[in-house]
Residue, then its C-alpha position, 0 to 999 in steps of 0.5 A: x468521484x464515487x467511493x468505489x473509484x476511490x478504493x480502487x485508486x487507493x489499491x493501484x497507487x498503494x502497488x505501485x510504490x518504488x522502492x529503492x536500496x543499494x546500487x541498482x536495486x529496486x521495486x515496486x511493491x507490487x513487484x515484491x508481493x509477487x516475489x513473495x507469493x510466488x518465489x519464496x521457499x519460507x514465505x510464512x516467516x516472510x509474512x510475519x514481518x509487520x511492515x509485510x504483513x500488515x500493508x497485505x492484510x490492509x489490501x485484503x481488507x480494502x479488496x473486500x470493501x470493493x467486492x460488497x455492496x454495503x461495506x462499512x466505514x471502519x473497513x475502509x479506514x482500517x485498510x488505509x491505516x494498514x496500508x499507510x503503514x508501508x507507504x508512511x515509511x517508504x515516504x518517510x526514506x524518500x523524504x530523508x534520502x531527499x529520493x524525488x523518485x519514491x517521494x512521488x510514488x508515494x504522494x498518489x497514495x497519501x492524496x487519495x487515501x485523505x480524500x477518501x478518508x474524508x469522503x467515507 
């Protein structure tokens, strides 16, 4: 499977991780980022958080390894490793509340992130 494909799953399964707190309330993370982006009034105290801002920077970074021709190594690896940041602690609450829904939404992440980590 080429790399570019690879990057563009990472991207899509790295959306479409589910969230879930409280009573009837949840998410997925692309969802939330929209939230973000769009309704929040304080949106750069919102960024500042590292679990917001790291993942966001990790997508920026992997959005431009799809857009260059030639890009590097280290960029690819840097933007899993951002964005394994989030998607490690969402797996890790799936885990502990013994939650299969966030579990399984998380897996394609983790899947494709190692096979594309070795593919690099």
């Amino acid at each position: 499977m080429p790399v570019k494909v690879l990057r563009v799953g990472l991207l899509l399964s790295f959306l479409c991780l589910y969230l879930e707190w409280g009573k009837r309330q949840h998410a997925f993370v692309a969802q939330i980022e929209w939230q973000i982006i769009t309704l929040q009034k304080d949106t750069v105290n919102t960024f500042m958080h590292p679990l917001v801002l790291l993942p966001f920077l990790g997508q920026l970074l992997l959005l431009y390894t799809l857009l260059t021709s030639k890009p590097r190594r280290w960029q690819t690896r840097t933007s899993i490793v951002l964005m394994g940041t989030l998607a490690f602690m969402v797996l890790l609450v799936g885990g502990l509340s013994l939650n299969g829904k966030i579990i399984l939404s998380a897996l394609p992440f983790w899947i494709i992130a190692v096979w594309l980590w070795q593919k690099e």
